[in-house]
C-alpha positions as CSV (number, residue, x, y, z in Angstrom):
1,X,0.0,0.0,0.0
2,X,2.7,2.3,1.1
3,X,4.8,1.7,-2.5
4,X,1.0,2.3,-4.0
5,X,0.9,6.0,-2.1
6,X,5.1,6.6,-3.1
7,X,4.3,5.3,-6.9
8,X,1.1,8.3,-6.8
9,X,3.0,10.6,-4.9
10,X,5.7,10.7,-7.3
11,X,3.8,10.9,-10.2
12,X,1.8,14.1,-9.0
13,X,5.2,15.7,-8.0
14,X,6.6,15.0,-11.4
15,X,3.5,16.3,-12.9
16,X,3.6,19.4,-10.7
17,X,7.5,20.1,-11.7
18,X,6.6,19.7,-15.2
19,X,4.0,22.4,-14.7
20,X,6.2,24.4,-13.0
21,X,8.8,24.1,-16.0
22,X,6.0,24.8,-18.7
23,X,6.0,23.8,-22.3
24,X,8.2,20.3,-22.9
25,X,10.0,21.8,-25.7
26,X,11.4,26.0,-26.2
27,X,13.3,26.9,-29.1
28,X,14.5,30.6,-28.7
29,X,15.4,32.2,-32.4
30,X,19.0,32.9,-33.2
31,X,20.3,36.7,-33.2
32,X,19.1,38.8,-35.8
33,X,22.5,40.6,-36.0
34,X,26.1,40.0,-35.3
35,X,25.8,42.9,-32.6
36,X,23.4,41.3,-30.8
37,X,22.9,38.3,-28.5
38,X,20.6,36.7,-27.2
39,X,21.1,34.1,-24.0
40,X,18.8,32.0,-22.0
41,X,17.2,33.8,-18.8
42,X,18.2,31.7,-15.7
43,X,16.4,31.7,-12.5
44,X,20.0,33.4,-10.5
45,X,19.7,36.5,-12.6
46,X,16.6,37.3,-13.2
47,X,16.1,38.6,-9.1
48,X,13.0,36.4,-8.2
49,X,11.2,37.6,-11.1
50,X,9.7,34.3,-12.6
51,X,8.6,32.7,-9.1
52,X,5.8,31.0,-8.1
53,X,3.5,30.9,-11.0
54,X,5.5,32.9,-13.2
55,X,7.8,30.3,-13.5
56,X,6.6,28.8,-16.8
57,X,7.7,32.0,-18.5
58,X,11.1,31.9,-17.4
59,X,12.1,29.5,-20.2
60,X,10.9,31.7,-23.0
61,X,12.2,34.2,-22.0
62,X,15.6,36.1,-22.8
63,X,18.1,38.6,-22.6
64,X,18.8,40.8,-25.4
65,X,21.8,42.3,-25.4
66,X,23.7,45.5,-27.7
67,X,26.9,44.9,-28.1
68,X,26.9,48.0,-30.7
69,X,27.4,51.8,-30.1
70,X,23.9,52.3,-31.5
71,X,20.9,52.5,-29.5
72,X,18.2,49.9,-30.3
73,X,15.1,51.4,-31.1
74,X,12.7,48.8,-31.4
75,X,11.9,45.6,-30.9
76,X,9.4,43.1,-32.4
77,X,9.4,39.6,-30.8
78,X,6.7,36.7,-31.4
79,X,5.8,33.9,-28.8
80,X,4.0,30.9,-30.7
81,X,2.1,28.2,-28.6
82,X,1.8,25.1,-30.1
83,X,-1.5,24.2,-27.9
84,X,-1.8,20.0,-27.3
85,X,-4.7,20.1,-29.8
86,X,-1.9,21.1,-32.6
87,X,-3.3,24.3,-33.1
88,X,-0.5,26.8,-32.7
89,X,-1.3,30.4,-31.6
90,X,0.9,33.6,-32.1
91,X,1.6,36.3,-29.4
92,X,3.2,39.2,-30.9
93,X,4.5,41.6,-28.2
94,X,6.8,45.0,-29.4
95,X,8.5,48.0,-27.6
96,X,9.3,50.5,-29.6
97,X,11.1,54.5,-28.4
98,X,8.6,56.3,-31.1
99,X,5.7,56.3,-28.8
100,X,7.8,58.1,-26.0
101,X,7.9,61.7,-25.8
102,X,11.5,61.5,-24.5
103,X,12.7,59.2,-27.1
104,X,14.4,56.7,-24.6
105,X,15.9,53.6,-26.5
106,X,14.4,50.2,-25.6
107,X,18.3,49.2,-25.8
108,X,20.8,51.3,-25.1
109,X,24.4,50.9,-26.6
110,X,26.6,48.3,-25.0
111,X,23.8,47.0,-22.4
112,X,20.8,44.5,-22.4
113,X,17.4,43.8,-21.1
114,X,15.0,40.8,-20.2
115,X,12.7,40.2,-23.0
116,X,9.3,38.2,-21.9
117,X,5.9,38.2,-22.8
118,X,4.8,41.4,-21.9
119,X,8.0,42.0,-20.9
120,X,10.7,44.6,-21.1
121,X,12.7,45.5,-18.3
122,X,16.9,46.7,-18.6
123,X,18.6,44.8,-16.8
124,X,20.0,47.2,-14.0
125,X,16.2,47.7,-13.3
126,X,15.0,44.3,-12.7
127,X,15.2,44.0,-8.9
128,X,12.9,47.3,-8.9
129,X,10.5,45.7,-11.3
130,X,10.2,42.7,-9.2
131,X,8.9,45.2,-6.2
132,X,7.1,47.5,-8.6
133,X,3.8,48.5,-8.6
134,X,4.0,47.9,-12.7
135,X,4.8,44.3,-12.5
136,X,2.0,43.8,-9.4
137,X,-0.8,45.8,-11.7
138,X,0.0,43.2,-15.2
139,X,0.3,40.1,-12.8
140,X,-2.9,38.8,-13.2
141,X,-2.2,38.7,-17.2
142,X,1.6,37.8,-16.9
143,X,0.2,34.6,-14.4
144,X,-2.4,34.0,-17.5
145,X,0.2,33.6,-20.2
146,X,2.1,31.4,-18.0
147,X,-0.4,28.9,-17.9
148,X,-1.2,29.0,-21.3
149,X,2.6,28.5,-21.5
150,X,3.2,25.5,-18.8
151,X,0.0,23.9,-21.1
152,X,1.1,24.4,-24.0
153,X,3.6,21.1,-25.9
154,X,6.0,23.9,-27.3
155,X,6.8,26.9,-27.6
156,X,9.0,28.8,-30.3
157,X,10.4,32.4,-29.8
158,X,11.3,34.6,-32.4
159,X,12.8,38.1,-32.5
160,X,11.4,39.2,-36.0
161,X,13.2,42.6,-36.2
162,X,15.5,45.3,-34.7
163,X,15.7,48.5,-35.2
164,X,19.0,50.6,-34.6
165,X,18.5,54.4,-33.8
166,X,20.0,55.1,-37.3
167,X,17.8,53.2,-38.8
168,X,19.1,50.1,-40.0
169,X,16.5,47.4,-39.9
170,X,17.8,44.0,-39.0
171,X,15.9,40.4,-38.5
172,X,12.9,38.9,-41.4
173,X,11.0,41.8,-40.6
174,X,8.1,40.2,-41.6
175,X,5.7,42.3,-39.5
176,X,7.2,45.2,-41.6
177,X,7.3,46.8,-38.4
178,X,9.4,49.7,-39.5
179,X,6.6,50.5,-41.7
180,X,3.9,50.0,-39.4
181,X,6.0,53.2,-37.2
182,X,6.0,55.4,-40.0
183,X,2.4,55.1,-40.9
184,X,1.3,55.5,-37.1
185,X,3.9,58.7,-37.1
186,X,1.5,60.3,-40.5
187,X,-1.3,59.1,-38.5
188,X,-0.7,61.2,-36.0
189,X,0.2,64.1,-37.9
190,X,-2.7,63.6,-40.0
191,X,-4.7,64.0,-36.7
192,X,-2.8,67.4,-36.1
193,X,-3.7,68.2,-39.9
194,X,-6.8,67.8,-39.1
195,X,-7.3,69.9,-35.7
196,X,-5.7,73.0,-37.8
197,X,-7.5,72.8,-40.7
198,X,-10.8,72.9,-38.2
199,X,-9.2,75.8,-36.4
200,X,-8.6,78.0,-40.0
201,X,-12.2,76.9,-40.7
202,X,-13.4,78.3,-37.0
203,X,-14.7,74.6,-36.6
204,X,-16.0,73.0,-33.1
205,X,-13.0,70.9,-32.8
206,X,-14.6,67.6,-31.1
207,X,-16.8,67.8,-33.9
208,X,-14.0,67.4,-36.5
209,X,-12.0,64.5,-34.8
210,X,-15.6,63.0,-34.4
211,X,-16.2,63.1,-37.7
212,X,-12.5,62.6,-38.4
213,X,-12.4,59.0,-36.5
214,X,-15.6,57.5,-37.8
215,X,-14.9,58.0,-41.1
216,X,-11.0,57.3,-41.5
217,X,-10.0,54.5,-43.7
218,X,-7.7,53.7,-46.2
219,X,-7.4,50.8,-48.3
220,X,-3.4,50.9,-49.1
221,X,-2.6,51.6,-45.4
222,X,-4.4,49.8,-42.9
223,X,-1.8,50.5,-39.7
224,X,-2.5,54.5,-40.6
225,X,-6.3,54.2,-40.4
226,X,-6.0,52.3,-37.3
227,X,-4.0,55.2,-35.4
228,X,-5.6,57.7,-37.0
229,X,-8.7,56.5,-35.1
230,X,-7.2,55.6,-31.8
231,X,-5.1,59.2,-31.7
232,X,-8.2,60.9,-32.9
233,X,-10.4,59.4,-29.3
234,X,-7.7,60.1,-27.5
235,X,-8.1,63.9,-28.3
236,X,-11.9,64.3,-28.0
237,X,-11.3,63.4,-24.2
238,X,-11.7,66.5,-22.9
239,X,-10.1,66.4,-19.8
240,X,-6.9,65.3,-21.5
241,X,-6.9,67.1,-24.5
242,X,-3.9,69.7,-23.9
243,X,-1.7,66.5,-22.7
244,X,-2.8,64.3,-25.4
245,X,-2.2,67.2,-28.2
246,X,1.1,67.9,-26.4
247,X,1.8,64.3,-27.4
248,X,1.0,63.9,-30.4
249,X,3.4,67.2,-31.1
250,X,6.1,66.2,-29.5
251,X,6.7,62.4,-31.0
252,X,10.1,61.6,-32.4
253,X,11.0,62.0,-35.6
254,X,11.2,58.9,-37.8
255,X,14.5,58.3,-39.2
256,X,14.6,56.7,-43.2
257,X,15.1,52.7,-42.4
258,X,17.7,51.1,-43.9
259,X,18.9,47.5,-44.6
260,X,18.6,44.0,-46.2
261,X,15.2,43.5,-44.3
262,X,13.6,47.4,-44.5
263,X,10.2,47.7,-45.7
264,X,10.9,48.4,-49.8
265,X,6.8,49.9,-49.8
266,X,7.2,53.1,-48.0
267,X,4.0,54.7,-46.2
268,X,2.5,57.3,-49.2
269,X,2.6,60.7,-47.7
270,X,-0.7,61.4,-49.4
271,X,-2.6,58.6,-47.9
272,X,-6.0,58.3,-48.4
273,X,-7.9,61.3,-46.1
274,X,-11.9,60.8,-45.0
């Protein structure tokens, strides 16, 4: 009876473990330039980070490190779960500096950062993050994706492009992500276009990013439509309109992508307008 209770025993524990440990098999993409590496992220360095029920992330997860004198600008990574039905679903998580009013690189030159789903921390800030108030508001999601991760047979990581503060464009690319951040940058100046064209006209301005977001589209550029909608609500909040507008002024300026991967079909400056 006793070897009956040890047989179940160890059975559950090796279950539980393999829970703990997540997906049976993680395949992390090479490095999408020779300035760049990318290395496992243990349990030692990583401050406590991936505990408890986090712990199924830790294995796809990574550091990412510059090795360059360029910044990195951008980052577009993919997680996809192949599910024990077969049926393989794709996470696409990015960080870029173009939505940041200060214009801080994701990576600066010669250092690294912990690349997760949902996850971008530098690596001189991860014991903060662990204690922060950021990582204790997104736990409830973080703890989601890890147990579609522990659930899930395997699970393959790919870094699908960088992007260097000069522009150079490195990795397949094949979210055309550099183009994607140029057409929300025309987006939002389109938005901008259109609060001073209502202003010449002495029009209610609410009423012209109103009108503005439900009737944006454009067939060759679905990534501008999108943000010209979302920057557009943004702005009728009125409570927030001077910060919002402040914004959408002060976003960095997009520098002209370059490299074996860039998108070749540029955004058209003369997009479709509603």
């Amino acid at each position: 009876m006793r070897v009956a209770q040890c047989a179940v025993f160890v059975l559950l524990l090796v279950g539980w473990l393999s829970a703990q440990e997540g997906a049976r098999t993680v395949i992390i993409s090479k490095s999408p330039h020779p300035k760049l590496d990318i290395t496992k992220a243990e349990f030692d360095n990583t401050r406590g980070l991936f505990a408890n029920r986090l712990a199924p992330l830790q294995r796809c997860s990574f550091f990412l490190a510059n090795n360059s004198d360029k910044d990195v600008v951008a980052v577009d990574a993919k997680w996809s779960l192949v599910e024990r039905d077969g049926k393989t679903n794709v996470s696409r998580f990015t960080s870029d500096s173009f939505l940041d009013v200060r214009a801080r690189p994701v990576i600066g030159a010669h250092s690294r950062i912990l690349v997760g789903p949902r996850i971008w921390v530098r690596e001189d800030s991860i014991e903060d993050y662990v204690a922060s108030q950021v990582l204790m508001a997104k736990r409830a999601e973080l703890e989601r994706l890890a147990d579609r991760v522990a659930a899930a047979n395997a699970v393959y990581v790919d870094v699908d492009s960088v992007i260097f503060a000069d522009g150079e464009v490195a990795g397949p690319n094949s979210d055309a992500f550099d183009r994607e951040i140029a057409s929300r940058k025309l987006a939002a100046d389109d938005v901008l276009g259109v609060l001073q064209d209502a202003k010449l006209r002495g029009q209610d301005p609410s009423d012209a990013l109103r009108n503005f977001a439900e009737h944006s589209r454009d067939r060759h550029d679905s990534a501008r439509a999108l943000w010209r909608k979302r920057f557009a609500r943004q702005l009728q909040d009125a409570a927030r309109f001077q910060g919002n507008l402040y914004y959408l002024q002060h976003l960095p300026p997009i520098p002209s992508f370059y490299g074996a991967s860039a998108t070749r079909d540029k955004p058209n400056n003369r997009s479709e307008m509603p």
